[in-house]
N, C-alpha and C positions, 0 to 999 in steps of 0.2 A: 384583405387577402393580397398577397404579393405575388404580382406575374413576372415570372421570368422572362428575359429575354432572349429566344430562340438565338440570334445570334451571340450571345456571349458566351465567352468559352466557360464549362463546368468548371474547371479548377479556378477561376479568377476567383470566385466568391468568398469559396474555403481561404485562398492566399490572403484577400481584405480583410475577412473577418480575424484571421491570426494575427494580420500586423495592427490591426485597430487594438486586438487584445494588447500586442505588447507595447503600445506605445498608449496606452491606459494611466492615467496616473493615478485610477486606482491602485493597478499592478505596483506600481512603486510604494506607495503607502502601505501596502500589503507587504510588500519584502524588507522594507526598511525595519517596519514592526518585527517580523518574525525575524529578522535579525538580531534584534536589540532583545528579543525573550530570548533567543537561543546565546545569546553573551550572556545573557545573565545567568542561561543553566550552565552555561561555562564556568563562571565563576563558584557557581555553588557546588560543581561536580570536579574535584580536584584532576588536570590533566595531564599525560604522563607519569604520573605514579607506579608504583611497581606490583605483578600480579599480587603480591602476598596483601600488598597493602589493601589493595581493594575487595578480596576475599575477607580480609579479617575486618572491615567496611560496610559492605553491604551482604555479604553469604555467597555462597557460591552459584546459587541460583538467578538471585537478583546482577551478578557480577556477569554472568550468562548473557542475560538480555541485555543489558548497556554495553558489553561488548560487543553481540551482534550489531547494535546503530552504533557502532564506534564513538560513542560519546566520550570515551577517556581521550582522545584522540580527534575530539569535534573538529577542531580549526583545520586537519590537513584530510578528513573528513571526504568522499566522492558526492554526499549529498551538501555538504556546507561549501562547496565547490559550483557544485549546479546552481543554486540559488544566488550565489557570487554572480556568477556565468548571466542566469537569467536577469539582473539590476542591471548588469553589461549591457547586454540586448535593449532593453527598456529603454536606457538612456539612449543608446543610439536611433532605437525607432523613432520614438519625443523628438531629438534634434533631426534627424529626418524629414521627418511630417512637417516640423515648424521652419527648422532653419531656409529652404528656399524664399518663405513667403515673405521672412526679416530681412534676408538679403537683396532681395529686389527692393524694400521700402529701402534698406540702407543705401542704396547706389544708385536709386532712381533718380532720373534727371529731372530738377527741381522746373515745374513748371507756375504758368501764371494763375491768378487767382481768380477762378472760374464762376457763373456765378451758381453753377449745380454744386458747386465743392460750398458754398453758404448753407446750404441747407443740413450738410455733415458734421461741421465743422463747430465744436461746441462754447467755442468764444469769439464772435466779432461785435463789431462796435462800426459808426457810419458816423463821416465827421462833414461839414460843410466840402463845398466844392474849393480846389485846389489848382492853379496853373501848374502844370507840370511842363513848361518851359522854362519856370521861373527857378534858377540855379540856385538863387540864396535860399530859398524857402527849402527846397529840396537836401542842402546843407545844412540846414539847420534843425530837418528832420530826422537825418541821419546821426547829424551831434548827439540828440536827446535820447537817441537810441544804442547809441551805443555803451551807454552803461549794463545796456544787458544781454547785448548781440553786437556781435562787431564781422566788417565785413562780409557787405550783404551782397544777393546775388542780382544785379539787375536783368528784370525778364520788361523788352516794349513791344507790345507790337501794334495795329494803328488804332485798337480805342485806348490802351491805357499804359500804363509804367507798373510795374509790381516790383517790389523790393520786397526779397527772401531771406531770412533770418533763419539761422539753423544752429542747433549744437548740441550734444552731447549723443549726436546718432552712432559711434561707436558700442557707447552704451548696451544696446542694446543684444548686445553679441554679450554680455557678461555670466548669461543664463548658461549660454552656451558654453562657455569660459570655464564656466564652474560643472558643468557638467563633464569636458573635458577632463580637469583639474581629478574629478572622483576615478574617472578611466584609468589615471594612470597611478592614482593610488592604488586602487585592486590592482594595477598591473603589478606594482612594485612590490604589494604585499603579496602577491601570487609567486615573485620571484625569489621573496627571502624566505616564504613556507618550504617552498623546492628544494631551492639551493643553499638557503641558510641552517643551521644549527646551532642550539642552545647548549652547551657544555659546562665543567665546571673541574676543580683538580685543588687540592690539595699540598701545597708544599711546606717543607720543613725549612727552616732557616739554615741555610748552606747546600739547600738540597737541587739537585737538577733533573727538570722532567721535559721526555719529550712527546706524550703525551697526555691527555684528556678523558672523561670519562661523560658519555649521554646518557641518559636517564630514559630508560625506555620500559615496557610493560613488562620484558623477559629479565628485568633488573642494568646494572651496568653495566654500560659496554665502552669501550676502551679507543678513541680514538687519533691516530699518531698526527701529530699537526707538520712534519716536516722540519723544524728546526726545534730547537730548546731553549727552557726559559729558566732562569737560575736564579734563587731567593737570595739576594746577598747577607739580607736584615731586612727585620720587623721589627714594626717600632709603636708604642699605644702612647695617647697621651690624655690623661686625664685632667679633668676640672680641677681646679684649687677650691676645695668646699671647706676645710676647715675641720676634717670631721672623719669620722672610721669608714663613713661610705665614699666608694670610689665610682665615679659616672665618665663612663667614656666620651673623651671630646673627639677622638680622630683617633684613625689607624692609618699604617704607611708602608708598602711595602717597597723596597730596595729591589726593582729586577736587571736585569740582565741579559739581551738576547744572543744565542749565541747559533754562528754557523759553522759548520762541518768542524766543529770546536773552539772556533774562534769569536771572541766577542763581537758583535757589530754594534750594538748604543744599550746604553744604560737609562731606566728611569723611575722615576719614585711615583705610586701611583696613590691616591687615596679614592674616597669614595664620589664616582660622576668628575672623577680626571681618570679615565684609564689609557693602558698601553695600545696603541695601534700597529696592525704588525703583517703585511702582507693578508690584510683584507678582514681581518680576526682584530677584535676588540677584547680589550683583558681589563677586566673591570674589578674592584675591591670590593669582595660582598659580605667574608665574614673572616674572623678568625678561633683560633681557640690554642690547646693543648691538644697533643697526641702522644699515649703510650709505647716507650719503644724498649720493648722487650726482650728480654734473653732467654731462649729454651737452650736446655740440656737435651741432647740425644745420647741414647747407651745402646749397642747394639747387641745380642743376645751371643756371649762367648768374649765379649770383648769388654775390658778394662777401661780404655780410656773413653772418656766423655769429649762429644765435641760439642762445640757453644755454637748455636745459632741465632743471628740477629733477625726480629721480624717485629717491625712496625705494624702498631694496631690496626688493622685493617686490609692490609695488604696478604695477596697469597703469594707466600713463599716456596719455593722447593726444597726438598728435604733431599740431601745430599747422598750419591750415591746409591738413588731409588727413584720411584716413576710416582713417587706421595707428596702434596702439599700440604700446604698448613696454613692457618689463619688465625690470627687471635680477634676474636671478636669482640670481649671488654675484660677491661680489669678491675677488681673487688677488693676495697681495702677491708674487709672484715667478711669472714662468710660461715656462718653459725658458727662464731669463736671458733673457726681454725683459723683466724687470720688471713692474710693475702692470700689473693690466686688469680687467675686468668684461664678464661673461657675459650675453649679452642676449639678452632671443625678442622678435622681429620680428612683430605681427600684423596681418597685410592682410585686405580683403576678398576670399572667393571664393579663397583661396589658405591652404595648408598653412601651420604658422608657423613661422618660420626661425629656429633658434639661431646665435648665431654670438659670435664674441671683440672684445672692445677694447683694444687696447694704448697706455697713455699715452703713451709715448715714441715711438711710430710711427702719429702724427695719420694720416696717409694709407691706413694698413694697411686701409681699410674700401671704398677705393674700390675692391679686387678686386670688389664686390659688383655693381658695373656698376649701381648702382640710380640712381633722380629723386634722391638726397638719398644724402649722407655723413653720418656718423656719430662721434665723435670722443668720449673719454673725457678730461675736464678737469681735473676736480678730485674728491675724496671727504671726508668726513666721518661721523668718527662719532658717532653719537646714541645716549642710551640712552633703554630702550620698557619699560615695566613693560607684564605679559602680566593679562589680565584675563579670567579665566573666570566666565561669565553664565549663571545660569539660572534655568528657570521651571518651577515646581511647583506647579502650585494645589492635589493632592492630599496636598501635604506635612501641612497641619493635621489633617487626614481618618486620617493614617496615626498619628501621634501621637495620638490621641484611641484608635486602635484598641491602640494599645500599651500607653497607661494602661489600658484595658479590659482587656486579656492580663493585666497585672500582678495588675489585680483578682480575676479570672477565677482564676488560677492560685495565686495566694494563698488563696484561697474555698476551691477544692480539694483544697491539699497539708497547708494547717494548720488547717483546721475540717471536723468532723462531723458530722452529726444525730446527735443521740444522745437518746433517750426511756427513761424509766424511771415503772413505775409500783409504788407502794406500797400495796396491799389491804389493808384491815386490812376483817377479818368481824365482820358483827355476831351470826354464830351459832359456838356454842362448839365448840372440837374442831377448827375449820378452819384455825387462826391467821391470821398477816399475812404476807404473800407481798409481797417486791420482787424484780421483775424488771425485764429491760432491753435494750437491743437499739442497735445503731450500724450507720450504713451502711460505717464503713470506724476504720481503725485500731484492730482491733481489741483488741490489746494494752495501748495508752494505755486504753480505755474496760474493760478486765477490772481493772484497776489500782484506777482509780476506783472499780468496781464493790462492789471487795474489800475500798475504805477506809470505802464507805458499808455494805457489812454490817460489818464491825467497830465504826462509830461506833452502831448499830440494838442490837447486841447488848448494848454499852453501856447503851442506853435503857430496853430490857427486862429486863435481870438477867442474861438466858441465856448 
């Protein structure tokens, strides 16, 4: 049974017992894990995709409940944030609680070889009695030892001489190093989740955009980057195989950045060389063909036809009206009518209407009963190198944290503190005592321990 202590204050207890929870390393094993399951339902749960996709995915019910936990969405997430948040905590608690107690061994002023520090201290060794007036001997102890400590600390005072051997007490901060190193990775990926974006677009060979398009749950959205980027040429180059099949070696695209119309630098990008461009990375992700189309408009009373140009995918405006239009694909054969092109209709105040176009039967649109006919005239195709755009300010942030890890972890796995001290008495009968003591490896440092009494023994005769 635990008695309290009338004088301590009530809230002290609850505070200990919180900060002991967060500086737990269980707690840490614990969030690392559920970190590393909830990446992996990451990867298995496609992220950013658009509502239709996910509906025709998992139902609309099941699509219900993973949106409620924003799982399409995990990584910017307000609980995948918390847990972030809480490893933050943890680590600082850990270095907390331990770093004062490293940092006093680290900078503690090196004293003499006591003889209550023998009974701690998990390697010494006791050699015959030694003059410690005697300068040669004392030189030539120093010689032998400096193959594996150099510049020692002389501690006398009037029973004996102690010579302090030290190194690798930096070391010891590596833990911490590396703990640091993780802080500032979350901090960096915290700041490219925010302030970064993932984008992608589209361009035709001659074409000039000055925008972008994000991939978001409500479908794309369209976003203006400030200047323009213009496809001069695209270029593919395939294998020499010998043979009917063609294997893509490399794609290249020709761009061009341009401000308030004016060129500012040119440059050719292929795949993992992209453009850099006031903070925005333009990376080469894919290419293809795009159909670019010609509708017929007729307007109801009037004669002539006018020709509209609209690239696959894009909405257009229909001229002279508040209606757009989209072609969504085109069909070289469709139940033996031949060609046509699949178009949405969008009105104001009104649902939007898919419907067909068949080249060979101009007429086939006026079932539609609308102000205006529709007509499919001619196609072409064009190729579009695909461009993927994005923005990470905490990219530098994250690398800086990484070289720190490396440091960090390097610090930790291949160096040790390791202290040794050599007592030589200046009263008779007590001899000279070297010991010595490591924070970690301890087999490497018994090794050492074992060649520096063998070289000692040497020195002494014994």
């Amino acid at each position: 049974m635990k008695v309290s202590n009338p004088g301590e204050p009530k809230g002290e207890g609850f505070f200990n017992a919180l900060f002991n929870l967060f500086r737990s390393i269980k707690l840490t094993i614990f969030l690392l894990i559920l970190l590393a399951l909830l990446s992996i339902l990451g990867t298995i749960i496609t992220q950013n995709a658009s509502r239709a996709e996910y509906i025709q995915r998992y139902g609309v019910k099941l699509y219900e409940i993973l949106n409620f936990f924003n799982l399409f969405d995990m990584y910017h997430s307000w609980w995948f944030s918390a847990i972030l948040l809480l490893l933050v905590i943890n680590l600082i608690a850990c270095s907390i609680h331990r770093l004062p107690g490293v940092w006093r061994q680290i900078f503690k002023k090196p004293s003499g070889l006591e003889d209550s520090m023998l009974k701690t201290l998990p390697y010494v060794e006791k050699f015959r009695d030694l003059d410690p007036s005697d300068q040669k001997i004392l030189g030539e102890i120093q010689s032998c030892l400096k193959r594996w400590f150099k510049n020692p600390k002389w501690i006398e005072t009037e029973r004996s001489i102690t010579l302090y051997f030290e190194k690798g007490r930096l070391s010891r901060l590596g833990i911490y190093l590396t703990h640091l190193s993780i802080l500032i990775i979350l901090t960096g990926g915290l700041m490219g989740s925010i302030f970064g974006f993932k984008g992608f677009v589209n361009i035709l060979e001659g074409e000039t955009v000055d925008h972008i398009f994000l991939r978001t749950k409500e479908g794309e959205v369209a976003k203006p980057l400030g200047f323009s980027i213009r496809c001069d040429d695209f270029e593919i180059t395939y294998y020499d195989l010998h043979r009917n099949e063609k294997l893509v070696k490399e794609y290249t695209s020709h761009l061009t950045v341009l401000e308030n119309g004016k060129e500012v630098f040119k440059k050719s990008i292929e795949v993992n060389h992209p453009l850099r461009y006031k903070g925005l990375a333009f990376y080469q992700a894919t290419y293809g063909t795009i159909h670019d189309v010609t509708l017929g408009i007729k307007w109801k009373g009037k004669e002539e036809k006018t020709l509209l140009r609209a690239p696959e995918g894009e909405i257009i405006p229909i001229p002279n009206s508040k209606n757009f239009i989209r072609v969504l694909r085109y069909a070289s054969q469709i139940h033996n009518f031949g060609e046509g092109v699949q178009v949405v209709l969008f009105k104001p105040d009104q649902e939007p209407r898919v419907f067909w176009l068949l080249k060979n039967f101009p007429n086939f649109d006026q079932k539609r009963g609308d102000e205006f006919t529709l007509t499919f005239e001619k196609i072409q195709e064009m190729e579009y190198t695909g461009i993927q755009v994005t923005k990470d300010p905490g990219v530098g942030i994250v690398w800086v944290g990484c070289g720190l890890m490396i440091i960090g972890l390097f610090a930790s796995f291949f160096f040790s503190h390791q202290r040794v001290w050599l007592r030589i008495s200046k009263r008779k009968g007590e001899g000279m005592i070297l010991a010595g003591t490591t924070n970690k490896n301890r087999i490497g440092f018994e090794k050492i321990f074992g060649k520096m009494v063998e070289a000692l023994r040497r020195v002494d005769g014994s």
